[in-house]
N, C-alpha and C positions, 0 to 999 in steps of 0.2 A: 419478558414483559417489562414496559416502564412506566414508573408511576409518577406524577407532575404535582410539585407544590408549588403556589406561587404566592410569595408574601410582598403586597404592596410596599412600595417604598415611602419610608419617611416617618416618625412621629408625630408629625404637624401633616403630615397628607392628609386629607379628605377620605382619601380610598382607604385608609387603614379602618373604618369603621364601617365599610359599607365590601361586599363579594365582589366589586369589579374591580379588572387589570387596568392599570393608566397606559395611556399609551404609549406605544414603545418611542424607544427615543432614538437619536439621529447615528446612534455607534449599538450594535450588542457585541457586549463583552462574551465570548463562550468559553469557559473553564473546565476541563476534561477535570475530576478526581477520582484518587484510590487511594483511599485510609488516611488522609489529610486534614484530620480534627484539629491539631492541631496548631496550622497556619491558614485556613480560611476565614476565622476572625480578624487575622492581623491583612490580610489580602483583603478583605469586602472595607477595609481601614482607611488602607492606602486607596483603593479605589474613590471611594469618598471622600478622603483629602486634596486627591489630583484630577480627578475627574469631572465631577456633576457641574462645577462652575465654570470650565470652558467648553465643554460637551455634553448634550443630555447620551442619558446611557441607561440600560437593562443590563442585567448580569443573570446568563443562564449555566446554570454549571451541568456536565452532566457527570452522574456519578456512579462508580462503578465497588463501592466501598461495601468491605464486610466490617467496618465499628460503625463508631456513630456519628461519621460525618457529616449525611442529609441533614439531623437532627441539628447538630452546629451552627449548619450555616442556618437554617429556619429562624434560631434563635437569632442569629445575630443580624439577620437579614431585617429584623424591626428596627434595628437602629440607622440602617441606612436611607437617603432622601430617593432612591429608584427601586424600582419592582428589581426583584430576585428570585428565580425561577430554579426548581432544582428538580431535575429529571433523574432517577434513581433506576440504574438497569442491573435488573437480576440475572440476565444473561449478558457479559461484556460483549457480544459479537464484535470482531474487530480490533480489542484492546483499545489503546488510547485513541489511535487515529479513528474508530468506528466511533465513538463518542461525542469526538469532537463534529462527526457529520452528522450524528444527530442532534445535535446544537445546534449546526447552521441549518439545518430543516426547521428546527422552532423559531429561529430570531425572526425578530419580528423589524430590521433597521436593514436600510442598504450597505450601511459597511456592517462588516462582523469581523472583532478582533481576538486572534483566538490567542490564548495565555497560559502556561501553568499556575498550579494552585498551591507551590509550594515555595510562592513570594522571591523566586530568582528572577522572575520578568516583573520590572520596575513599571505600575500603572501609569506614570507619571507621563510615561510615553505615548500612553494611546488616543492624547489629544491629536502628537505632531504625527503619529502614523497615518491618521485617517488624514489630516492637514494636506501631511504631502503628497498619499494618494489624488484629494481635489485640485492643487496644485499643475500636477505630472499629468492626471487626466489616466491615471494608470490605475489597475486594476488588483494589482498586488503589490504591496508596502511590505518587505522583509526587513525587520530588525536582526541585523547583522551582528555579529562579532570579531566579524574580519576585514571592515572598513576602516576605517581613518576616523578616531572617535571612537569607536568599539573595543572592546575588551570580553575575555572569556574565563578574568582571575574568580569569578564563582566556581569554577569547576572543581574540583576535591582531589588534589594526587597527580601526578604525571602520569600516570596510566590512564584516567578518564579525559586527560588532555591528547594523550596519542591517541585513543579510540576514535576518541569526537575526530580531526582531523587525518586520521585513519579514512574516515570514515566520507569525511567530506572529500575530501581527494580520488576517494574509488565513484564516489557518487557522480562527481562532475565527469571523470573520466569516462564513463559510461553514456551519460547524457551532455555529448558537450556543446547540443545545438539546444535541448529543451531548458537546461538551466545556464545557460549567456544570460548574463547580467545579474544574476544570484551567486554572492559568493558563499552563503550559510545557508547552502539546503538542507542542513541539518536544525536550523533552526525555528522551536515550537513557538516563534513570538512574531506573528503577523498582523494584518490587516488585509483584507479581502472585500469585493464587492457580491453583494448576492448575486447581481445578474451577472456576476463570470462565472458559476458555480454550476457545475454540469455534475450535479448528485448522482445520477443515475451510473454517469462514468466510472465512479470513485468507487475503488475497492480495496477496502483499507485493511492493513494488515500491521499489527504493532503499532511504535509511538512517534513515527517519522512521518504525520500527516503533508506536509510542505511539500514532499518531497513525490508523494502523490497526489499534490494539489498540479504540480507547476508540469509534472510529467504527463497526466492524463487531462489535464484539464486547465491546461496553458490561456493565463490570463490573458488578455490584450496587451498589454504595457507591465513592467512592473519596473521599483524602483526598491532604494534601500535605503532605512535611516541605522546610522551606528547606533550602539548599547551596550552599556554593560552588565553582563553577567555575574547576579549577586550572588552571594552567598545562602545557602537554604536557610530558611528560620528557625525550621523544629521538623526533625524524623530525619530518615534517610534516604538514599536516592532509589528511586523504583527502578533503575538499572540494572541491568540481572545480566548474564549469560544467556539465559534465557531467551531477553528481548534481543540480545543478539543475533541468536539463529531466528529469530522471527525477522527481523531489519536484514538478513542475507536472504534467505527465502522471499520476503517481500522486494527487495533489489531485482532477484530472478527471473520473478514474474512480470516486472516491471517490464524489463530489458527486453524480453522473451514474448511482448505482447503485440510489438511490429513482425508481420508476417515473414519479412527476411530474413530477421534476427531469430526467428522461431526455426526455420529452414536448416540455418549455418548450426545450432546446436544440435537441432535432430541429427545432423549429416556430425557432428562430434560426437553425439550419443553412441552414433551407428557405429563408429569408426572404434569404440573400447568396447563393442560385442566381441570384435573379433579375437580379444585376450580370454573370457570364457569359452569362448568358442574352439580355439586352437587348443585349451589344455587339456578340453572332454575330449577332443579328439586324439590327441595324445594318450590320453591314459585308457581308453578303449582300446587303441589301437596295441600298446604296450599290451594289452592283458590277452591280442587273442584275436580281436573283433575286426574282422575283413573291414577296410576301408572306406568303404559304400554306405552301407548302417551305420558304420559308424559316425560319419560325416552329417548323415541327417538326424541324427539322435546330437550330436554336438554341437549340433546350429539348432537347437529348443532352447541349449544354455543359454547361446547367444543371442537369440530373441527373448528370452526370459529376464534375460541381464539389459536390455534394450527397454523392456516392456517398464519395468520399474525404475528407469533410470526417466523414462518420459511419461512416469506417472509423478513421480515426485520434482520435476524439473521444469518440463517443458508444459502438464496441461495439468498442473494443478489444481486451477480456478475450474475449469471441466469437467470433473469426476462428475459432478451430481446430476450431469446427463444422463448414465446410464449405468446399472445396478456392476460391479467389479466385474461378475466374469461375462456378462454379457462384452464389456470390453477387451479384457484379455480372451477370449475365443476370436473376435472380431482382429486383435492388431496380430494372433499367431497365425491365421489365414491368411491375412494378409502379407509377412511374413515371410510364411513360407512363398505362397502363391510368385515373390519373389525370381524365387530360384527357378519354378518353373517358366517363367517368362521369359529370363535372362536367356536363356539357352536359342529355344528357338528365335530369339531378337539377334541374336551375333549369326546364326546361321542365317538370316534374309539380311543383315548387313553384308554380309562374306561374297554369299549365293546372290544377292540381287541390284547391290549396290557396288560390288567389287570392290568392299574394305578391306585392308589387313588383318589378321583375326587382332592385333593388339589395340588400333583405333578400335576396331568395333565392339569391342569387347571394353574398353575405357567409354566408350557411346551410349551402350548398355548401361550402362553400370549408372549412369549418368541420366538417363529417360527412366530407368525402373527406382532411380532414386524419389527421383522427383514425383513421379505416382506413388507409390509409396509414402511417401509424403503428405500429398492431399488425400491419398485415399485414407490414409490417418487421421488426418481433421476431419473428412467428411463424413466417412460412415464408423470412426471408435467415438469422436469427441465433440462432434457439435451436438445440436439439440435434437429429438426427433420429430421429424414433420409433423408429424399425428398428433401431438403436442402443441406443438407452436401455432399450428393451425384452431385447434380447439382452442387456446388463450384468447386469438386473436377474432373467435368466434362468440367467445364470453363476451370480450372488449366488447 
């Protein structure tokens, strides 16, 4: 659930004594927070120092805090001359980057500048962000750290400097047609148009929103202004191990979401069955167990080790299609059903086509992959008709 406060902006506004919102203004600022009491006095500070007189602006935060953050900002949010909107979620769905797209569903400005709340992105800058978006005629303005002008000496330690560029390095390597011309897609200091914003795309996972801005929902144009990276004001960094395996997991699904790339992994998944698979057959065989049984008891490992390996890898975002074992009965049939196809396909390559048994059998292997495959997406992990149908019967 989220609950929305919005305290007019200004002590001399009008609207501070009357229930209505002024209107929004020509930037909204969106501010993801967690437990940041803090530094959001000294950030709604800066904002008003650098901001209201060359850009009108709204500042919506969304916040995901168990102290008394909300409460802070409310407080401080009187002294500022712009409305200040604070969406407070009891459930974080998504972590940071879930946050931050609930903020750009509330803004009410064609740009939206998204920022953290712990005063290492300098407001000063989200006059020239949105500037040079109008400028460029571009759709996304990334504040860089790895331009000419930019700097990333806020970082804490050489270890959170190898991670970050750890990190951008694998990022790019991965995506190196979707982020050309981004050199910091690790970086949470943007400018964004709403109408380039394909909400429904976006499926956020951890605190590398950018990174599934620019991937799933690739602006028109985008350009970059240098920055540098301050130092925090007060508390510690929300960086954990943690959001690490969420930022590799999220990377995964990224990658994993073009049809091809989904393909060439399932066919890598398939390919490390055959190490559970060979050792049950081994140690069956060592204790006793004729070869025959044995082989199709030792390919359950190998589907079983298959099964969870492209439950946590490859269809993740999927599961909530269909209840667990409804799907694992569904991909072990299928599975199997495998083996039994393979056989008589090499015998009408042999017998009808006059292959060699080794092309045909590398043919096979190669046709019952590829069904397999779809018949994977099709009937373990897409939606079911009877479903989709009735939504779209609601609609």
């Amino acid at each position: 659930m989220t609950h929305e406060y919005t305290v007019p902006g200004g002590l001399d506004d009008p609207a501070v004594e009357t229930t209505e919102v002024p209107e929004p203004g020509a930037v909204t600022i969106v501010v993801p927070t967690f437990n940041e009491s803090a530094n959001v006095r000294q950030l709604l500070h800066q904002i008003t120092e650098s901001v209201p007189a060359r850009l009108p602006c709204e500042v919506v935060f969304v916040d995901d805090s168990t102290d008394d953050t909300p409460q802070v900002i409310e407080e401080a949010a009187k002294d500022c001359p712009f409305p200040v909107t604070v969406l407070h979620r009891d459930e974080p769905v998504g972590g940071l980057g879930g946050a931050v797209v609930e903020g750009m569903k509330a803004a009410g400005s064609d740009w939206i500048v998204v920022m953290d709340g712990d005063c290492q992105h300098p407001p000063s800058l989200v006059p020239e962000l949105v500037a040079t978006g109008e400028r460029a005629n571009a759709g996304l303005v990334v504040a860089s750290r790895y331009i000419k002008g930019g700097s990333r000496a806020g970082l804490a330690g050489s270890y959170r400097v190898a991670v970050s560029r750890g990190a951008t390095w694998l990022t790019k390597a991965l995506f190196p047609r979707r982020l050309h011309g981004i050199s910091d897609p690790m970086s949470g200091f943007f400018a964004i148009r709403r109408s380039d914003i394909t909400a429904e795309a976006l499926k956020p996972l951890g605190y590398k929103i950018l990174l599934e801005l620019a991937v799933r929902s690739r602006p028109r144009a985008v350009t970059e202004v240098p920055f540098v990276f301050q130092e925090r004001f007060a508390g510690e960094s929300k960086s954990t191990a943690a959001e690490g395996r969420r930022f590799l997991w999220h990377l995964a699904g990224l990658r994993t979401a073009d049809p091809l790339a989904r393909m060439v992994v399932f066919g890598l998944i398939g390919l490390t069955g055959f190490v559970p698979n060979l050792a049950a057959l081994w140690a069956m065989t060592q204790a006793g167990l004729h070869y025959l049984p044995a082989e199709i008891i030792a390919n359950q490992f190998g589907v079983a080790w298959n099964f969870l390996l492209i439950e946590k890898l490859l269809f993740r975002e999927r599961r909530v299609h269909r209840h667990w074992a409804d799907r694992t009965i569904r991909f072990a049939l299928l599975a199997n059903a495998d083996l039994v196809l393979r056989i008589p396909l090499i015998a009408l390559l042999v017998g009808q086509f006059g292959l060699a048994v080794l092309p045909a059998t590398a043919l096979a292997l190669v046709i019952t992959f590829v069904l397999r495959f779809a018949g994977t997406e099709a009937l373990v992990y897409l939606p079911r008709r009877s479903r989709s149908r009735t939504a779209r019967s609601t609609a």
